[in-house]
Backbone bond lengths (Angstrom), bond angles and torsions (degrees), N, CA, C in turn:
res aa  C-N    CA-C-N  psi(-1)  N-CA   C-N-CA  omega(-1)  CA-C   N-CA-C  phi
1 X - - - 1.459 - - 1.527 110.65 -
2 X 1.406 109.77 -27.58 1.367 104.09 -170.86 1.434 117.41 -98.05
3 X 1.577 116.68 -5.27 1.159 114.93 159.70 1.329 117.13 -98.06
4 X 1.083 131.63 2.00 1.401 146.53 152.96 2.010 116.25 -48.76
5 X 1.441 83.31 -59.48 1.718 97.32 167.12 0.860 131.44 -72.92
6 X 1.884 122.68 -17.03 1.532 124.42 158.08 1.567 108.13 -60.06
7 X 1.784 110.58 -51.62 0.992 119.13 -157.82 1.523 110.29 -54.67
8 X 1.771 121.00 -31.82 1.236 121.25 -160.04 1.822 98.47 -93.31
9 X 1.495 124.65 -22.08 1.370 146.13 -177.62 1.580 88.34 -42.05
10 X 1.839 98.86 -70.88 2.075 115.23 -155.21 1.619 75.86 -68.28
11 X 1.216 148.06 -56.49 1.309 122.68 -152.12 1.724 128.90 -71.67
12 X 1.658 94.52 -13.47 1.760 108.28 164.84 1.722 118.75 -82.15
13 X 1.504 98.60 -25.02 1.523 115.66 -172.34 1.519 99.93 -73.08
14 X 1.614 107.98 -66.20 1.655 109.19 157.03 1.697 130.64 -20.49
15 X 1.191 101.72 -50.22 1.906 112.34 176.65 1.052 94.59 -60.58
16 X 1.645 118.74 -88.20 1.159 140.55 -142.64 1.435 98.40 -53.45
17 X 1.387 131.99 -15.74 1.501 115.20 176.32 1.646 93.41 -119.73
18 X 1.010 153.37 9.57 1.360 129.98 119.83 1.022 111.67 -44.12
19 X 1.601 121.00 -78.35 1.850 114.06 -168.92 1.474 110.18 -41.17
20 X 1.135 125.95 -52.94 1.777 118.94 161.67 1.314 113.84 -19.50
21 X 1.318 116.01 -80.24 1.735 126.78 -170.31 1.549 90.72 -43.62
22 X 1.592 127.52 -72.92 1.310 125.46 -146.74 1.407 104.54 -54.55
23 X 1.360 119.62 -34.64 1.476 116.78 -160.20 1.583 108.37 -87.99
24 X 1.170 103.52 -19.67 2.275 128.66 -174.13 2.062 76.92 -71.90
25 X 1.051 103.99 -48.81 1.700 92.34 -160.78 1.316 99.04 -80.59
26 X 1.263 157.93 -25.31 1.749 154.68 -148.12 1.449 83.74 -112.02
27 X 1.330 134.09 -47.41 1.447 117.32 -175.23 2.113 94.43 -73.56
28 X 1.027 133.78 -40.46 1.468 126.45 -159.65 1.800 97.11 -66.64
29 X 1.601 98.43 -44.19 1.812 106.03 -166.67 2.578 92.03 -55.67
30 X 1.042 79.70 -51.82 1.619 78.89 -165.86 1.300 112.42 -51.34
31 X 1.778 115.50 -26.81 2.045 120.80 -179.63 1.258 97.70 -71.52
32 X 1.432 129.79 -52.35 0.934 132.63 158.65 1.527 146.47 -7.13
33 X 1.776 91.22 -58.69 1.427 96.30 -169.86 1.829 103.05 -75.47
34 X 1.663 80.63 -40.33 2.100 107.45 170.35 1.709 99.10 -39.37
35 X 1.298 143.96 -40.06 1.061 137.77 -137.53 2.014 89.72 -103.51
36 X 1.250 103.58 -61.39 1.583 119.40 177.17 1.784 102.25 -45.04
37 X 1.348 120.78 -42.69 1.329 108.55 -163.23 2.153 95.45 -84.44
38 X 1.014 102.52 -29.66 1.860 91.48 179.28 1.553 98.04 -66.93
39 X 1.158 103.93 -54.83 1.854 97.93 -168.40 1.869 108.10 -59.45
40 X 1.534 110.77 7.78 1.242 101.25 174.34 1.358 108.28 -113.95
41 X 1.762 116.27 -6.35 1.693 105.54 -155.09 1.539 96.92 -77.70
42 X 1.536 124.52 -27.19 1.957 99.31 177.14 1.448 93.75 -52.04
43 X 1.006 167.18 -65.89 1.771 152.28 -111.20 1.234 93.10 -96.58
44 X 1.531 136.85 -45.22 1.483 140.28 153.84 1.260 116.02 -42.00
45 X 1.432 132.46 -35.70 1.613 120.29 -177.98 1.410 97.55 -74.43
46 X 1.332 102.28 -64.51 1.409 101.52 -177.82 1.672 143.26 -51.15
47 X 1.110 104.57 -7.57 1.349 133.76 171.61 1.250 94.18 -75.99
48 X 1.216 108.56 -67.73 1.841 118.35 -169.87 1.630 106.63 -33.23
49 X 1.810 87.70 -67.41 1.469 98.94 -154.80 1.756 112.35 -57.67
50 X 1.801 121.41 -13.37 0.937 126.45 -152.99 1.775 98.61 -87.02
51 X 2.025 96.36 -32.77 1.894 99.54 -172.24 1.540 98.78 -81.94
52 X 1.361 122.53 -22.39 1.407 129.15 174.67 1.877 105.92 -58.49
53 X 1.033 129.44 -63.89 1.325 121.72 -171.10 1.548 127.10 -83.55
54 X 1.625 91.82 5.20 1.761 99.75 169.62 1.445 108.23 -113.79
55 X 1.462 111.44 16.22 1.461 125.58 174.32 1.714 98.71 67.56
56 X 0.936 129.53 74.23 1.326 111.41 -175.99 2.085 90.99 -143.89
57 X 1.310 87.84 68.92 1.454 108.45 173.52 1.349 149.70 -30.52
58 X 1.858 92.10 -47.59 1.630 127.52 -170.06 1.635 87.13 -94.31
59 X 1.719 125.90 -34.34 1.304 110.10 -174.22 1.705 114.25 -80.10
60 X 1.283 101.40 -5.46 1.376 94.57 178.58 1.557 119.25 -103.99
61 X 1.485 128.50 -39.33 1.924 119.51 133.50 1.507 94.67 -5.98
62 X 1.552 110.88 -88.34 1.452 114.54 -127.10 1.758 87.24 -59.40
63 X 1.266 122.67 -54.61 1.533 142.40 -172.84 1.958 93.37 -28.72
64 X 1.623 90.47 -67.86 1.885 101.38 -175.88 1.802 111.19 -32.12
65 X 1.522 94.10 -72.21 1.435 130.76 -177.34 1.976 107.35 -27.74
66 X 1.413 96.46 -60.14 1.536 107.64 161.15 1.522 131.62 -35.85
67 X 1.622 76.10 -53.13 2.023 94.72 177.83 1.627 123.11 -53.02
68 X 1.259 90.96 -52.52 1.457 120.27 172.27 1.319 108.12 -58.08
69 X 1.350 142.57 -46.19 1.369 128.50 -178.67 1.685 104.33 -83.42
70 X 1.400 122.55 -18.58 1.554 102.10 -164.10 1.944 73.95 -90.89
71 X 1.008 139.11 -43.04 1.792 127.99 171.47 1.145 108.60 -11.95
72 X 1.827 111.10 -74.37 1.231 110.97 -152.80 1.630 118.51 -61.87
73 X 1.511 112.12 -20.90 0.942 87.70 174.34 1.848 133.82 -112.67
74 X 1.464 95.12 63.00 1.396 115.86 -162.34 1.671 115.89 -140.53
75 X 1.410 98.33 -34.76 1.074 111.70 -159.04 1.354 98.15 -81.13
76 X 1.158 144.49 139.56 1.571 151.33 131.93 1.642 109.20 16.96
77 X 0.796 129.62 113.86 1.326 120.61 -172.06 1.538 92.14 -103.74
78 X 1.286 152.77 -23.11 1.547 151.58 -118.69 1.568 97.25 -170.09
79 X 1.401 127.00 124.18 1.077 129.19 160.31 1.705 125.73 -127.63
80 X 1.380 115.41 68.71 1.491 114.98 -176.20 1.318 140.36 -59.77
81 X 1.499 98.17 -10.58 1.630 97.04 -174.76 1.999 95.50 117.50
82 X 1.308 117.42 -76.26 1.327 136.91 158.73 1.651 132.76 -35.63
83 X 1.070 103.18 105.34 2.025 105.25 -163.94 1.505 77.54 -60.78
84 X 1.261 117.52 -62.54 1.686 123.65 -142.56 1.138 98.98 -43.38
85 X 2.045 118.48 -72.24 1.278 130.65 170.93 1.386 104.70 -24.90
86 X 1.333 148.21 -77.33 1.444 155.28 -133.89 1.648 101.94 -62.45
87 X 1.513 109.11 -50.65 1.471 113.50 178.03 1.125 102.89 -39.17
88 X 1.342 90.50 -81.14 1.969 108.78 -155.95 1.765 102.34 -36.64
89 X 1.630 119.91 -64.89 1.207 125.18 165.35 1.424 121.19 -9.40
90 X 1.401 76.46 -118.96 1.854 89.87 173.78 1.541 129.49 -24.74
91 X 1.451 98.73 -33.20 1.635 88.08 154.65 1.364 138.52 -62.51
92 X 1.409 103.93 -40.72 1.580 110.37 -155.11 1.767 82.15 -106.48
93 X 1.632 123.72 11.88 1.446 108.13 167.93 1.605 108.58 -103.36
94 X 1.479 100.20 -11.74 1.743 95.83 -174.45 1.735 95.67 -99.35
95 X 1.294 139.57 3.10 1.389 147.63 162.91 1.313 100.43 -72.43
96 X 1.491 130.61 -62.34 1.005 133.39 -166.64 1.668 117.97 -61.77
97 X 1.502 85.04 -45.74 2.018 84.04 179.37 1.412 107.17 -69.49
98 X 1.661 127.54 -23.27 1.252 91.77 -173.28 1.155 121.08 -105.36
99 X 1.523 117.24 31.96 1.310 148.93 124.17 1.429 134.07 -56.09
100 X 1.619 102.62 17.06 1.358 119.46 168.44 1.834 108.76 53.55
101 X 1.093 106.05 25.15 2.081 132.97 179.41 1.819 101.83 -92.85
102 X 1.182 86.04 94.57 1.722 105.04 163.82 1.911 105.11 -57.30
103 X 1.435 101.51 113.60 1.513 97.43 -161.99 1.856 84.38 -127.79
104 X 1.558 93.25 137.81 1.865 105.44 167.40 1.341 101.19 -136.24
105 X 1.590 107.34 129.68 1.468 111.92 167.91 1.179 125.44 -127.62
106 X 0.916 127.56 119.65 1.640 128.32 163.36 1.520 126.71 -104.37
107 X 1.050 136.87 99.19 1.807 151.29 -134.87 1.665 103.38 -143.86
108 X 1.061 135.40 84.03 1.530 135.36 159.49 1.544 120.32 -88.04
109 X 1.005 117.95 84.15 1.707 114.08 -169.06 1.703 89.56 -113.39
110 X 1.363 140.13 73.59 1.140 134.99 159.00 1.642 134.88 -50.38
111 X 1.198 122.40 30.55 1.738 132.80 -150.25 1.406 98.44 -173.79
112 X 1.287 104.16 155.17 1.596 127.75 153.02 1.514 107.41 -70.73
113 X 1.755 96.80 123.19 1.258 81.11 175.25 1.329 121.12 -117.61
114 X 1.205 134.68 157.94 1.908 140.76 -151.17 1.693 92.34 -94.31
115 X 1.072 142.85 -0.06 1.496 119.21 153.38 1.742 117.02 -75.46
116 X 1.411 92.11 136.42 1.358 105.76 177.44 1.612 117.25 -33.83
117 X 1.143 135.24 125.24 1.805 128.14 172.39 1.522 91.94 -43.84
118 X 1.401 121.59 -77.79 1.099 103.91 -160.02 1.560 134.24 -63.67
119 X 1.066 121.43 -3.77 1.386 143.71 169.21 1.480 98.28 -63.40
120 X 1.663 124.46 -83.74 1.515 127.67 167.43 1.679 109.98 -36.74
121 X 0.797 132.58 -50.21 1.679 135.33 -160.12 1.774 80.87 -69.99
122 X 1.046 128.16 -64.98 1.885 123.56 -165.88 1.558 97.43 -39.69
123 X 1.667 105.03 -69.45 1.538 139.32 -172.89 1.875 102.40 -33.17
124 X 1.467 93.31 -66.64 2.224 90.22 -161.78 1.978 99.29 -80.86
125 X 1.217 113.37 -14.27 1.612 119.64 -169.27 1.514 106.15 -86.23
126 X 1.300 125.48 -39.49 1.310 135.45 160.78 1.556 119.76 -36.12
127 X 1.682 98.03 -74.16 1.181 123.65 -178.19 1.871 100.50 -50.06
128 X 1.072 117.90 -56.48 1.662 128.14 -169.95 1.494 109.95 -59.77
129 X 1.529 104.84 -40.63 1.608 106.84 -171.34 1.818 105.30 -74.85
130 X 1.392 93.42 -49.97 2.013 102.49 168.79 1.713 105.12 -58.02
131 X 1.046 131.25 -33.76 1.478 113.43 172.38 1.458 126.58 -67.17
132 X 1.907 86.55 -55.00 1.920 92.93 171.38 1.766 105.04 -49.73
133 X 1.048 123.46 -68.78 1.605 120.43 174.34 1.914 123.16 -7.88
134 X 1.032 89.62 -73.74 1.378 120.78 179.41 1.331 98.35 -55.63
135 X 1.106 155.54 -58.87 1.551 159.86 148.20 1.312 132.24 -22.04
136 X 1.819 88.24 -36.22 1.989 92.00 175.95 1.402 104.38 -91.40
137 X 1.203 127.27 24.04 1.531 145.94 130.53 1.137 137.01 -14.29
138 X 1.593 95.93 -78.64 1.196 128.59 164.97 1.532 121.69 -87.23
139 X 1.618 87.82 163.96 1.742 112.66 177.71 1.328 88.90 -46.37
140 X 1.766 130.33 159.71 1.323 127.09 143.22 1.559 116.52 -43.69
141 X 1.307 122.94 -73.77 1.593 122.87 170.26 1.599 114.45 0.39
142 X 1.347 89.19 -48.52 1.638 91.22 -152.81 2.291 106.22 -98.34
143 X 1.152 72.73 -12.01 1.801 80.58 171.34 1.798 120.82 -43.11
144 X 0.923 122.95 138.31 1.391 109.64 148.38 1.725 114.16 -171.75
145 X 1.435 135.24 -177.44 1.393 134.67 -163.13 1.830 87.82 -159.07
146 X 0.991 111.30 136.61 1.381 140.96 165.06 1.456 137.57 -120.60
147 X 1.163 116.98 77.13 1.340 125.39 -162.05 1.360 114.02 -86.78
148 X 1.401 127.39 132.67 1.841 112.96 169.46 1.526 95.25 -141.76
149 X 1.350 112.42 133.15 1.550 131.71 158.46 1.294 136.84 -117.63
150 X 1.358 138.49 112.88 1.372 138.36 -171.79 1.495 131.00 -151.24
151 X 1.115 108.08 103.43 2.037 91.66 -179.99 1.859 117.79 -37.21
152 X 0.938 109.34 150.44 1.114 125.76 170.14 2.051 125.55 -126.46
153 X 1.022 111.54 150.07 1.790 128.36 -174.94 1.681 106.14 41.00
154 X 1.484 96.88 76.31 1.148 115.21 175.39 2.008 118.36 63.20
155 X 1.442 107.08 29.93 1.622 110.26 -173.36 1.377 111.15 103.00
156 X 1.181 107.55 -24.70 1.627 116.85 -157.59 1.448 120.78 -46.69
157 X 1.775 103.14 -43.15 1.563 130.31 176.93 1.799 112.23 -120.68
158 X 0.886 97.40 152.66 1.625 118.86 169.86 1.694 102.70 -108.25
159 X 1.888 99.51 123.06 1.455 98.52 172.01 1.843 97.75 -106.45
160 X 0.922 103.53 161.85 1.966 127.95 -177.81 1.331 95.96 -122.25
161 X 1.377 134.43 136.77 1.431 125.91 119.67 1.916 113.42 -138.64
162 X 0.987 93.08 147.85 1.724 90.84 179.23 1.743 90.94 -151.90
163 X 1.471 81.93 127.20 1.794 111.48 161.85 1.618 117.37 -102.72
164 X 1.348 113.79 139.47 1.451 109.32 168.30 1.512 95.16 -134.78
165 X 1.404 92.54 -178.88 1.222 102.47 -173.45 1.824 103.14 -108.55
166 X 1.599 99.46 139.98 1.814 97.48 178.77 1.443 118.14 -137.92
167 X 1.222 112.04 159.65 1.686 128.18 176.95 1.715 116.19 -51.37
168 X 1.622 86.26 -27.93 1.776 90.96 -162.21 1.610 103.25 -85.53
169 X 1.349 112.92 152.44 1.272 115.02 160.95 1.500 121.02 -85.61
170 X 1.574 113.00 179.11 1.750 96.77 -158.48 2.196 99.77 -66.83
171 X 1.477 80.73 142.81 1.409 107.89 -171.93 2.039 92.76 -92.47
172 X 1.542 110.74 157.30 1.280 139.99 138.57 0.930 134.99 -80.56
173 X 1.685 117.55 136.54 1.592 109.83 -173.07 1.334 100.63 -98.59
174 X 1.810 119.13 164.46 1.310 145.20 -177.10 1.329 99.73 -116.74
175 X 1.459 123.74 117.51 1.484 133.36 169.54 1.761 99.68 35.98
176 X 1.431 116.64 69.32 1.483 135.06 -163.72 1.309 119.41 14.16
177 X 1.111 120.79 41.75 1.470 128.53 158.12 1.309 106.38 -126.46
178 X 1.661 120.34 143.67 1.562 128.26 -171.29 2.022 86.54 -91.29
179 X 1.658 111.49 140.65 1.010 107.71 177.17 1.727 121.95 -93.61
180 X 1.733 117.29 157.55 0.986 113.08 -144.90 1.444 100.73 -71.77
181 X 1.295 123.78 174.15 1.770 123.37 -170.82 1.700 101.30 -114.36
182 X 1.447 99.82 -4.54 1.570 100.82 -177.77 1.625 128.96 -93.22
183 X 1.201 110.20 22.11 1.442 148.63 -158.84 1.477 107.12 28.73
184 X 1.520 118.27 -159.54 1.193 125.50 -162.73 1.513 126.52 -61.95
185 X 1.347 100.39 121.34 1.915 106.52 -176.84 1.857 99.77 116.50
186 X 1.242 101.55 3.89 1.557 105.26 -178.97 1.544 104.96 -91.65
187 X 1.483 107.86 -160.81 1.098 127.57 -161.71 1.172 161.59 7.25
188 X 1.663 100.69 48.12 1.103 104.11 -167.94 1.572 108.91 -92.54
189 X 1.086 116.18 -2.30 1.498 121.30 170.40 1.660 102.33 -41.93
190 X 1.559 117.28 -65.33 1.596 135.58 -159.03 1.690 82.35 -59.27
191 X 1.554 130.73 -84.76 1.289 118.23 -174.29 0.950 123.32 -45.90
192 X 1.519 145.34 0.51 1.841 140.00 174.04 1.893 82.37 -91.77
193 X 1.147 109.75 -43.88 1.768 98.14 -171.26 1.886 105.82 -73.43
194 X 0.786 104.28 -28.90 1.911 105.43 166.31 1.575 102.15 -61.20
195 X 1.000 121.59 -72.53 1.514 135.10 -141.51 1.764 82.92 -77.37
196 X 0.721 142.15 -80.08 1.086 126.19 172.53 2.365 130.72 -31.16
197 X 1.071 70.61 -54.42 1.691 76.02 164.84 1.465 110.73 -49.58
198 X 1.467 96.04 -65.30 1.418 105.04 -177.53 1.626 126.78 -39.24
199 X 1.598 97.14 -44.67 1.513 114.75 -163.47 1.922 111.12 -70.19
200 X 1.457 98.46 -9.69 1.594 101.91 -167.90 1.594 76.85 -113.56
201 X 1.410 151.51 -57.10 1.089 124.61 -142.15 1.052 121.41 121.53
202 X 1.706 128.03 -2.17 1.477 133.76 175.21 1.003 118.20 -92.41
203 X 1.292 124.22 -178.98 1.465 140.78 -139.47 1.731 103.89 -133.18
204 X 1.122 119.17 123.29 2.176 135.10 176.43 1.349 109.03 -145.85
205 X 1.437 77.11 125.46 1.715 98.02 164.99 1.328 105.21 -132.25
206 X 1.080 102.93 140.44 1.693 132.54 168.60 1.582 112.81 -84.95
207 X 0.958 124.66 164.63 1.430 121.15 162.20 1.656 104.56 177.72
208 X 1.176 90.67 122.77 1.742 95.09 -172.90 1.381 108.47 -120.57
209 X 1.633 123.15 124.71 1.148 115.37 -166.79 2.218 89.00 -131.10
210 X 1.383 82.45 176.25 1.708 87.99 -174.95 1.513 107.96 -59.23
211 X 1.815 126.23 133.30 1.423 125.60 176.84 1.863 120.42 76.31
212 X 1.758 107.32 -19.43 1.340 126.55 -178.58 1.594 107.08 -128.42
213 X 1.321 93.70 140.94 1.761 119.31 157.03 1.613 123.15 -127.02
214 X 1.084 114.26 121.97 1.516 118.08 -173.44 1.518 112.35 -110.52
215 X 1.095 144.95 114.96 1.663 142.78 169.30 1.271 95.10 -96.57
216 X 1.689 132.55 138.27 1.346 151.00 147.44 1.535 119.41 -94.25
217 X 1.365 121.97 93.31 1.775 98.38 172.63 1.559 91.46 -120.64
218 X 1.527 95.07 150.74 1.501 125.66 174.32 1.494 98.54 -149.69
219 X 2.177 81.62 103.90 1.295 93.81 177.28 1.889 113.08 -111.94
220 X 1.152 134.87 154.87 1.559 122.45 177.90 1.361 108.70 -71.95
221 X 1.061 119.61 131.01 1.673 135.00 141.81 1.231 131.25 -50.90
222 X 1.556 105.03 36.52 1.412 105.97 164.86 1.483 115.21 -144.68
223 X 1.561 103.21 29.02 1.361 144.91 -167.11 1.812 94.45 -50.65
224 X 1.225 124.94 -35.42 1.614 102.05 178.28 1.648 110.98 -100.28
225 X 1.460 114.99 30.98 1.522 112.16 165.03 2.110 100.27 -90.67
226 X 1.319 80.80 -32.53 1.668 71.38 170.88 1.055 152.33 -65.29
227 X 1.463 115.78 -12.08 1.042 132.15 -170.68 1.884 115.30 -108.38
């Protein structure tokens, strides 16, 4: 039994620093792209200013119009207050939309917050990658992600919840965890978000209802006295 539990220990330790790398690179590819489009906007003014003074009107709309779509998908989509939060986000929110994923967020994290980055980066990247999943399910139409973030009792705690939308009808839990749908060798995402919850002292609920999935964590903000 007890080498059983090493064995499953290195195999969460293993994830949890893959999912690191993957998410270190989707937040770097997006600074990136952010970085390529400033070092290009003089060639954009100047472009502008050149269809602007030969009156060439319709070429500069259409010119704008362009701008604006290669923007959107670069620009920050999420602004909480929180650098840390913003990474993790905006990555796994501009993945999701262009996964045709109807995404709403509302995120107020006004403060630095005392959970470990890498603790949060396992925690909101988990949750995001299992939602997007669950979504490519469905028709586009029917897609969507619901994100909400906010301190709670005066800063003290950080609340989480994110709903998506899913294929499955309402599921049963196994020794209070709903089991994974990705069959064997899966889920260790859901146990890095337990074991962690657990390890500081916060509070998750699951709740899976027909077409919906909801995760609740309320974790304390004083997440590096624990450690």
């Amino acid at each position: 039994m007890f080498i059983l539990s090493k064995l499953i220990d290195k195999r969460i330790a293993a994830y949890q620093a893959h999912l690191t790398h993957v998410h270190y690179a989707e937040v770097e590819n997006m600074y990136n792209q952010m970085r390529i489009y400033a070092h290009d906007f003089n060639n954009h003014i100047q472009t502008l200013r050149l269809l602007a003074k030969g009156g060439h009107i319709e070429d500069v709309v259409s010119y704008l119009d362009g701008l604006d779509d290669s923007l959107a998908h670069i620009t920050p989509i999420l602004r909480t207050g929180n650098r840390m939060c913003d990474a993790v986000l905006n990555s796994k929110i501009s993945l999701a939309r262009s996964s045709e994923i109807n995404v709403a967020a509302e995120c107020y994290i006004p403060m630095e917050i005392n959970i470990p980055a890498l603790d949060l980066c396992i925690i909101l990247g988990n949750l995001m990658d299992n939602a997007i999943e669950a979504n490519l399910a469905l028709a586009p139409a029917g897609r969507f992600i619901r994100i909400f973030m906010e301190p709670k009792s005066q800063s003290s705690q950080i609340y989480i919840s994110i709903t998506n939308a899913t294929a499955l009808s309402k599921q049963k839990k196994a020794q209070g965890r709903y089991k994974t749908t990705k069959g064997k060798g899966h889920g260790f995402g859901l146990i890095s978000i337990d074991n962690i919850i657990g390890r500081y002292g916060g509070f998750l609920s699951r709740n899976s209802e027909d077409g919906a999935y909801v995760t609740e964590i309320l974790l304390p903000n004083t997440c590096i006295d624990y450690l």
